[in-house]
N, C-alpha and C positions, 0 to 999 in steps of 0.2 A: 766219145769218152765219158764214161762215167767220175766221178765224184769220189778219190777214196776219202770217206770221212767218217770218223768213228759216231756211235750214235751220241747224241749230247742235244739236250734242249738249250733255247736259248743262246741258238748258234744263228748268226743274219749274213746273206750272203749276196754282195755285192757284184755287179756282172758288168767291169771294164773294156768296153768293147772299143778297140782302136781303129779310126775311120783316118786318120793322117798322122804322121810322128809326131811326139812332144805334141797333141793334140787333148782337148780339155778333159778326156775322159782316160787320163794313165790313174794310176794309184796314189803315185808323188802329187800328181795335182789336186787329186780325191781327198789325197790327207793334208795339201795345203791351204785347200779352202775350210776345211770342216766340211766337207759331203758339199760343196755350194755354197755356203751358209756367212762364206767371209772372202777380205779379197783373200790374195795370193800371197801366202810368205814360204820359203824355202823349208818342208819339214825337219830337214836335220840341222837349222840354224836355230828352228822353235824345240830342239827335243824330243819330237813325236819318232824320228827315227833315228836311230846311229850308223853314221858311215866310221870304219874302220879301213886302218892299210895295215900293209909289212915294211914300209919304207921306216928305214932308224930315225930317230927321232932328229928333228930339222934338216933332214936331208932329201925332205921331198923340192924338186926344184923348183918347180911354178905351181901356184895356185893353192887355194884350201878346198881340199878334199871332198869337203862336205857341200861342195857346188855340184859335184856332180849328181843330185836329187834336186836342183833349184832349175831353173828358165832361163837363166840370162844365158847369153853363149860366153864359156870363160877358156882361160886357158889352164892348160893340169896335165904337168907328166912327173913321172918318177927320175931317180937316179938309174943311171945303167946299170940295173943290176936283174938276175935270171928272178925267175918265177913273180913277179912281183902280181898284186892283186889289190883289190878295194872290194870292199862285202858292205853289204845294207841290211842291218836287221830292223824288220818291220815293226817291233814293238809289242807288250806285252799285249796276247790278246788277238793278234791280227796273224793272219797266213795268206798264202796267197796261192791258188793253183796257178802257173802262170801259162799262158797261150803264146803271149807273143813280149817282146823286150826291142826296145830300139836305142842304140848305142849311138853317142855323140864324139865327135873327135876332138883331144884338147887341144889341138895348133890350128894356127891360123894356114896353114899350105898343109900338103900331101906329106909331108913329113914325121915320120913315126906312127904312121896309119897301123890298126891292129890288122895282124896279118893270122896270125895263131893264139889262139887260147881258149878257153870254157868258160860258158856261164852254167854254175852248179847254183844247186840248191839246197838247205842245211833247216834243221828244226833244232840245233843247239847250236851252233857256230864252230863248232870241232870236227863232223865228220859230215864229210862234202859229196854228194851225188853227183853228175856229171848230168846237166839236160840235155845242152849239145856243146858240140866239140866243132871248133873251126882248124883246119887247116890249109896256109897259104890262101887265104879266102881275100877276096880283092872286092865285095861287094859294096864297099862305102864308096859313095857318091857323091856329091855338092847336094846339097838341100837348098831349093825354094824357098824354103820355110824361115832358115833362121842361116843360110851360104855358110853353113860349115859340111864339113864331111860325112856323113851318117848312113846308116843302116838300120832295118827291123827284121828280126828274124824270128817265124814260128817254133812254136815250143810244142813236143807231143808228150804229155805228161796229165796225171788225173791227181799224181800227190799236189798236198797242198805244205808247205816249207812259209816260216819265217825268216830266214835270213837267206841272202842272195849277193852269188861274185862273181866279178869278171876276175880270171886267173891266167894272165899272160903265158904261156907256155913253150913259147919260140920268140926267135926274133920278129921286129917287127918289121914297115917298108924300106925304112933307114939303115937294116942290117943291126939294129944295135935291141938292147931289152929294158927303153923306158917304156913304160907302159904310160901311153897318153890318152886319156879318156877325159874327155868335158860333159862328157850327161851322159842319164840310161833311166828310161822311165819302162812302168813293165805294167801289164796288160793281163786280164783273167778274170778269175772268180776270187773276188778278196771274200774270205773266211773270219766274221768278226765274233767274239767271242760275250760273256757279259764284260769281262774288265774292259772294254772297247771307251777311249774316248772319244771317237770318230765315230 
């Protein structure tokens, strides 16, 4: 794949290569350390990025949202309700062509496993591309790494996007549409810009 990227000087371009899930070289960890440069803090608890949802306000039922860009293994689902989603915009400045994404599950059992939905991609946060589309997808497994549920899936795509969702789209294992997600670190060619503070 080529590169769509318009001409522009003073464009640097970082190459996220994923060797194990939630592994030191996603973009969430790139931009929590400062490139390396620091330990580890959770981006969207320091502001470098913002996680948003659809969930009414106080009726998300467990966890804060904004874990799902952090390391710890937490717990995070919605209320039962259709279409629900969480999006990450990367910040002024940054885009990401993305390769590959690995999703974290937020219960502790098999319980409300994502079974259908999309991770799209958005350069404004209003009109969403579809990268890929899961249906009835049963690939989440126990992880080694940190014993929760997870998956990573390749992405065939050259655009590069600022803001990125998971967008539950059917029921999940449970029959029912909280959407439960505890992490998602994402993988690629990060696109930094001059306003870049990273």
């Amino acid at each position: 794949l080529q590169l769509h990227l318009a001409p522009a000087s003073g464009l640097n371009l970082v190459h996220l290569r994923m060797t194990e899930e939630f592994d030191t070289h996603g973009l969430f960890y790139f931009l929590g350390t400062d490139a390396g440069a620091s330990a580890y803090k959770n981006p969207a608890m320091s502001g470098l990025v913002e996680v948003s949802h659809n969930e009414p306000e106080g009726e998300m039922c467990d966890g804060d949202y904004r874990n799902v860009t952090g390391r710890e293994v937490s717990d995070l689902y919605s209320s039962d309700r259709g279409a629900r989603w969480i999006a990450v915009h990367l910040g002024e400045g940054r885009h990401l062509v993305p390769s590959h994404y690995t999703l974290r599950h937020g219960f502790t059992t098999s319980a409300m496993l994502l079974r259908n939905f999309e991770f799209q991609g958005s350069n404004d946060g209003v009109t969403w591309q579809v990268l890929r589309r899961h249906r009835n997808d049963y690939s989440m497994v126990i992880s080694s790494v940190h014993g929760r549920y997870s998956a990573t899936y390749p992405v065939n795509t050259a655009q590069p996007f600022s803001h990125f969702r998971i967008l539950q789209t059917g029921a999940n294992a449970s029959g029912n549409h909280r959407l439960c997600l505890g992490g998602i670190e994402l993988y690629g060619v990060l696109v930094l810009g001059h306003e870049r503070s990273v």
